[in-house]
N, C-alpha and C positions, 0 to 999 in steps of 0.2 A: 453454589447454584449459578448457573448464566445467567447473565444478563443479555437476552435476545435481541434488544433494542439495540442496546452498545454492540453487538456482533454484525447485526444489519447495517448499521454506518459503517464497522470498519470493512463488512466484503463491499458496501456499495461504494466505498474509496478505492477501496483494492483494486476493483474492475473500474475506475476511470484513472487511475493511471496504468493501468495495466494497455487499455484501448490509447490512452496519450502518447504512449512507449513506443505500441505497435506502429501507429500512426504518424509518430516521426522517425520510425526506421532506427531507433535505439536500441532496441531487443535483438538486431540482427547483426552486431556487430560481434563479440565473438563471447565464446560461453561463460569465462570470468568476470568478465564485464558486465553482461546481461547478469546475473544471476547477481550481485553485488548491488550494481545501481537498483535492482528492482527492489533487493532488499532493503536496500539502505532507504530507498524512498517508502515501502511499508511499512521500516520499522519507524520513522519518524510520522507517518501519519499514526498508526497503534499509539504512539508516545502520545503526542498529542491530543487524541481522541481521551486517552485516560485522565490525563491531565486535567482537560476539560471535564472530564466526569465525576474529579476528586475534590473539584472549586465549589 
């Protein structure tokens, strides 16, 4: 089953570092890059989010 509550924190983190990214010109620099750092910064907030959701 979802949990919609936990899905609404992790897209409403998603979209503020996603707007953080854009907004310092990090997403433009070239496509390995973008696409890694974005991850890596999702996949540690996802991490965390559950994390805290497992305490």
């Amino acid at each position: 089953m979802i949990n919609y509550i936990q899905l609404y924190k992790i897209r409403k983190r998603v979209k503020r570092i996603l707007k953080e990214k854009i907004e310092d010109e990090e997403l433009a620099t070239t496509k390995k890059s973008c696409v890694g750092c974005v991850a890596d910064e999702i996949s540690w907030e996802i991490y965390y989010l559950l994390k805290e959701e497992n305490k």
